[in-house]
C-alpha positions as CSV (number, residue, x, y, z in Angstrom):
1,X,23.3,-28.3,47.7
2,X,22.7,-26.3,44.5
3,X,21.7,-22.7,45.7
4,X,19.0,-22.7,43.0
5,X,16.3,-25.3,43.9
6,X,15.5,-26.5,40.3
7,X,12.7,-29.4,39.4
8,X,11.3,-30.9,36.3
9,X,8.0,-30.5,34.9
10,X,5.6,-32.4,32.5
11,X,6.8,-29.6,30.3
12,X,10.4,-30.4,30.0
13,X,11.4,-32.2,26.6
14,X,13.6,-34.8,25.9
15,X,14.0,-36.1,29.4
16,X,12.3,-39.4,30.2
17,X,10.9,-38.6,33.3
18,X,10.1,-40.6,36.2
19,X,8.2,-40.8,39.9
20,X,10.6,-43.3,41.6
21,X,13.4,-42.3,44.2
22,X,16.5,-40.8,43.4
23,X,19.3,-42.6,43.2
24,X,21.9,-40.0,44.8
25,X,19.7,-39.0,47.7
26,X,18.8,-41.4,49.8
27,X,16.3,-38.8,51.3
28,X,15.0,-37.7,48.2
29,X,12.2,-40.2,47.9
30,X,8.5,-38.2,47.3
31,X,6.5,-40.2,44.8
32,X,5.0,-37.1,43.8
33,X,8.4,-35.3,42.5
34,X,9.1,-36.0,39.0
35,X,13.0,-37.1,38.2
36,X,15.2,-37.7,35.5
37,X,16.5,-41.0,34.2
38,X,20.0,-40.9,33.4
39,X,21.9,-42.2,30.3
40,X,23.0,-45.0,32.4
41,X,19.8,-46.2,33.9
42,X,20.1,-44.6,37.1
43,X,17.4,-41.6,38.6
44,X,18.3,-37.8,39.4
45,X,16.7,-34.5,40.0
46,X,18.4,-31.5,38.8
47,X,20.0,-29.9,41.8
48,X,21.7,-33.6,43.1
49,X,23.1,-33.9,39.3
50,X,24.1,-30.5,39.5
51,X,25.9,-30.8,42.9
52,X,27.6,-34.2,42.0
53,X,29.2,-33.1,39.0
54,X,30.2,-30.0,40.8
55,X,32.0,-31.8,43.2
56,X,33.7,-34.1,40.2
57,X,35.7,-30.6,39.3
58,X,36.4,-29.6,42.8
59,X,38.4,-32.8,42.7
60,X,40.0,-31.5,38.9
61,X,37.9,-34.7,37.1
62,X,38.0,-33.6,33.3
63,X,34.3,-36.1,33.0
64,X,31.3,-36.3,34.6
65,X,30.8,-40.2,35.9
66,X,27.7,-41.6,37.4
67,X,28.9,-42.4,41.7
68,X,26.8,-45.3,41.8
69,X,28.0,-47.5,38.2
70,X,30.8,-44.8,36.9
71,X,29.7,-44.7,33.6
72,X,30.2,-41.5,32.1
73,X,27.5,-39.0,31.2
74,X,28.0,-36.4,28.2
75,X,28.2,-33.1,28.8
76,X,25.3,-31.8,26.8
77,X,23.2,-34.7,28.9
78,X,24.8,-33.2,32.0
79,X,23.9,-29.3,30.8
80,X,20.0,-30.7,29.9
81,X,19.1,-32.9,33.2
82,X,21.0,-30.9,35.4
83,X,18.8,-27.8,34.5
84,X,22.6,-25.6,34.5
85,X,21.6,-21.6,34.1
86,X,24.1,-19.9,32.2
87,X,26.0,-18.9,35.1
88,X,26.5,-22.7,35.8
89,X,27.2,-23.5,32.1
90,X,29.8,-20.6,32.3
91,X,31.5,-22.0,35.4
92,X,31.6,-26.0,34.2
93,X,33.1,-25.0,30.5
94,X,35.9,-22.6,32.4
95,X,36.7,-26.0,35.1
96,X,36.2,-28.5,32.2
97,X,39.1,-26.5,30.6
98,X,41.1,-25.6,33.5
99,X,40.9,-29.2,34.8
100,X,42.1,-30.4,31.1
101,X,44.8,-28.2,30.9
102,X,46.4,-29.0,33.9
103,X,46.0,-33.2,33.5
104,X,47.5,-32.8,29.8
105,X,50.4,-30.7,31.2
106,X,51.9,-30.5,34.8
107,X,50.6,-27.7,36.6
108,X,49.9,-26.1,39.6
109,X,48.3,-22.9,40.8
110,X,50.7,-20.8,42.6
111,X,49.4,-20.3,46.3
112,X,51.2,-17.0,46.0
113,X,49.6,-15.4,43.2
114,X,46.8,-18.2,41.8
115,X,48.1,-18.2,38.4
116,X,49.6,-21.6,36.4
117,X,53.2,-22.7,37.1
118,X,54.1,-25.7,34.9
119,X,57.0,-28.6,36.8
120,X,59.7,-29.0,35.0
121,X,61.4,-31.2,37.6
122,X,58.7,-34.3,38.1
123,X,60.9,-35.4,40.4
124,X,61.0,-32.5,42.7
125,X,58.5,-30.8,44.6
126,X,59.8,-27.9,45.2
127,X,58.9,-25.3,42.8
128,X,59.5,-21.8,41.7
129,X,56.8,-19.6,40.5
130,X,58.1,-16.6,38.3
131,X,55.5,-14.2,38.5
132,X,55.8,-14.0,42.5
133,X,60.0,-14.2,41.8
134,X,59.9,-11.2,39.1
135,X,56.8,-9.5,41.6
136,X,58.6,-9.6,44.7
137,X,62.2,-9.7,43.3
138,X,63.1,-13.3,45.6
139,X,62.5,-16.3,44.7
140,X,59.4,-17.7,45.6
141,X,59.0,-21.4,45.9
142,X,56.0,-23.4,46.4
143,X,55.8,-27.2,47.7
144,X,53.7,-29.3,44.9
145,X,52.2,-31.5,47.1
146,X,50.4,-29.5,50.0
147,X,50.4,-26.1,47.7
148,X,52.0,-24.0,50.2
149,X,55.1,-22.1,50.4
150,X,58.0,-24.2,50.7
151,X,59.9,-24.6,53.9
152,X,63.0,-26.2,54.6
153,X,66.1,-27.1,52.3
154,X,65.7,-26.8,48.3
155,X,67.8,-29.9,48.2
156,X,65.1,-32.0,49.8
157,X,62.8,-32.9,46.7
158,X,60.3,-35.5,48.3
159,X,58.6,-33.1,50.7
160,X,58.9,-29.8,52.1
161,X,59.2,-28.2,56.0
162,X,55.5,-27.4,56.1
163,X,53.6,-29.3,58.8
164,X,51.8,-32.5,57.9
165,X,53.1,-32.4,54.3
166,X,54.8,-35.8,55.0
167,X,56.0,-38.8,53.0
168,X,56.5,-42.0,54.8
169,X,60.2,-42.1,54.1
170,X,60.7,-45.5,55.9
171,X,58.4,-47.2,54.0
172,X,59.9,-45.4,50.3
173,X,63.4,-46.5,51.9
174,X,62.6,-50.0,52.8
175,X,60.5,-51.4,50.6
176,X,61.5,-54.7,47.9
177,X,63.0,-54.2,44.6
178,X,60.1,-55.8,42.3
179,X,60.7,-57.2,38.7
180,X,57.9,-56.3,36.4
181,X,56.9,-59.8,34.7
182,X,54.9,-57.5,32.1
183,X,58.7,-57.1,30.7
184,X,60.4,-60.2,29.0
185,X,63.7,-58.4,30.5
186,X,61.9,-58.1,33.9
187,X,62.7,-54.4,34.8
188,X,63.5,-53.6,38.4
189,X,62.0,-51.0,40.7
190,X,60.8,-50.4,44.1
191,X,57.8,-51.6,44.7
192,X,56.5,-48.5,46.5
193,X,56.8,-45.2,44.6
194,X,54.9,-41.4,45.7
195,X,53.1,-39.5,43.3
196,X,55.2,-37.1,41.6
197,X,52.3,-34.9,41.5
198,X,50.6,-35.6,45.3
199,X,52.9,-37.5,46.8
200,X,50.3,-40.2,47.7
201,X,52.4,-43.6,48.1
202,X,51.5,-46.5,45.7
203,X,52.3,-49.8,45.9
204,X,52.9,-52.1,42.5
205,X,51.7,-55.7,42.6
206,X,53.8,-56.6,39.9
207,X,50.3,-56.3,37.7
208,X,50.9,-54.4,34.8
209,X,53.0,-52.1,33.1
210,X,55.5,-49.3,34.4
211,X,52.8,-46.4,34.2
212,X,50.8,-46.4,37.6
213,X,47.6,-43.9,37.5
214,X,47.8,-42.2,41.2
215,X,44.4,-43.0,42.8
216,X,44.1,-39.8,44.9
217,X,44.8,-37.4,41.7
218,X,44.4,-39.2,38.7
219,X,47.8,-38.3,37.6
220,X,49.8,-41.2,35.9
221,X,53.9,-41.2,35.8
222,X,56.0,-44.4,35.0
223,X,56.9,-46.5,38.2
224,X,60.4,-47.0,36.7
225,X,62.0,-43.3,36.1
226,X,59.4,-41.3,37.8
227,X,58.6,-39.5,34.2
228,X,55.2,-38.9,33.3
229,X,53.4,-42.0,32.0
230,X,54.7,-43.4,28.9
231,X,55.4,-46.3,26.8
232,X,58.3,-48.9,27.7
233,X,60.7,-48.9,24.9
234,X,62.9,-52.3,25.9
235,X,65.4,-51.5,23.0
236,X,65.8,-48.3,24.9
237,X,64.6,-48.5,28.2
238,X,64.3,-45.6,30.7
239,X,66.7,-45.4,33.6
240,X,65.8,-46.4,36.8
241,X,64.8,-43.6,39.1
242,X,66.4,-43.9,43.0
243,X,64.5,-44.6,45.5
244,X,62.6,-41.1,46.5
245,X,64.4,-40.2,49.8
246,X,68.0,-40.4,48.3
247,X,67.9,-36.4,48.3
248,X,68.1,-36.4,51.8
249,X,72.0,-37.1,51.6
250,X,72.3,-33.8,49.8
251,X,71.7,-31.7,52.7
């Protein structure tokens, strides 16, 4: 909950405002407390609006969609009906931004010194941060999927020593060879891959294209060569990645 109780008033301008229950609180129901109707149709007061999209950048979202029909809501709608002090305003703009920068590109924060370290590797997650390597004068490697220093052999790219930072490697090992029908050559790959960014395991129902948008982090890589998403060239098609456990032979 929003620390600042906010409410609206007959005052407030611009906002179609409304005496029926809100929407994202099922408790929040007092047919004397005036709320907002949303863009799409559905009812807020300020500080559940406020606390909803809040949570949408804890979980690095670069939009602000409705929970109940996911339509998206502007930012400048968000800023109004939310009631945002400048504080707020200050904090959303700096997340907005942070949580672009870090879908466009592929970046982490260090758990070592909380600045950005960019993967050059997708297919390795094990990582080296240089600022805690030139700080400390070792390197200093960080697992990409649980954030925490990495543990174990650098050979092993799929997951690190750390407990509970586990990929099902039976299932990764195991799994069919799919062709995707979306191809006239009908490529090949396993139809299990983990995110290259969370390590989340998806399956591929042979319904679409290569790219697969991971649903645990939004990030979206090609289910072929592991690469961030992309378009299929079949003149000059990517190469198949292995299957993401073969780096265990290395050690």
């Amino acid at each position: 909950m929003s620390e600042t109780m906010k409410k609206f008033t007959p005052r407030d301008k611009g906002i179609k405002l409304v005496s029926k229950p809100n929407d994202f609180d099922v408790f929040d129901d007092d047919p004397d407390v005036l709320r907002a109707v949303l863009s799409c149709g559905h009812i807020t007061d300020p500080n559940s609006l406020t606390d909803c999209c809040k949570t949408q950048l804890d979980y690095g979202q670069t939009e602000f969609k409705c929970p109940v029909c996911e339509e998206t809501w502007p930012y400048d709608e968000v800023r109004k009906l939310a009631k945002l002090t400048l504080e707020e305003q200050l904090s959303f703009e700096e997340k907005l931004g942070t949580n672009t920068v870090k879908n466009l590109f592929d970046f982490r924060v260090c758990p070592g010194c909380s600045t950005f370290v960019e993967r050059l590797d997708v297919s390795n997650l094990c990582v080296e941060c240089p600022v805690c390597t030139e700080k400390t004068g070792n390197s200093y490697e960080f697992c990409w999927n649980c954030l925490r220093e990495w543990k174990g052999s650098q050979n092993r790219a799929e997951r690190c020593g750390n407990v509970g930072c586990t990929i099902d490697k039976k299932l990764l090992k195991d799994c069919p060879m799919i062709s995707l029908t979306y191809f006239e050559n009908k490529v090949q790959c396993p139809n299990i891959r983990a995110c290259t960014s969370c390590g989340v395991l998806i399956e591929h129902t042979n319904d679409g294209c290569n790219n697969m948008e991971c649903p645990e982090c939004d990030f979206e890589f090609c289910f072929i060569c592991l690469n961030p998403g992309h378009d299929y060239d079949e003149d000059q098609p990517c190469k198949l990645a292995p299957r993401q456990i073969e780096s265990e032979s290395q050690q």
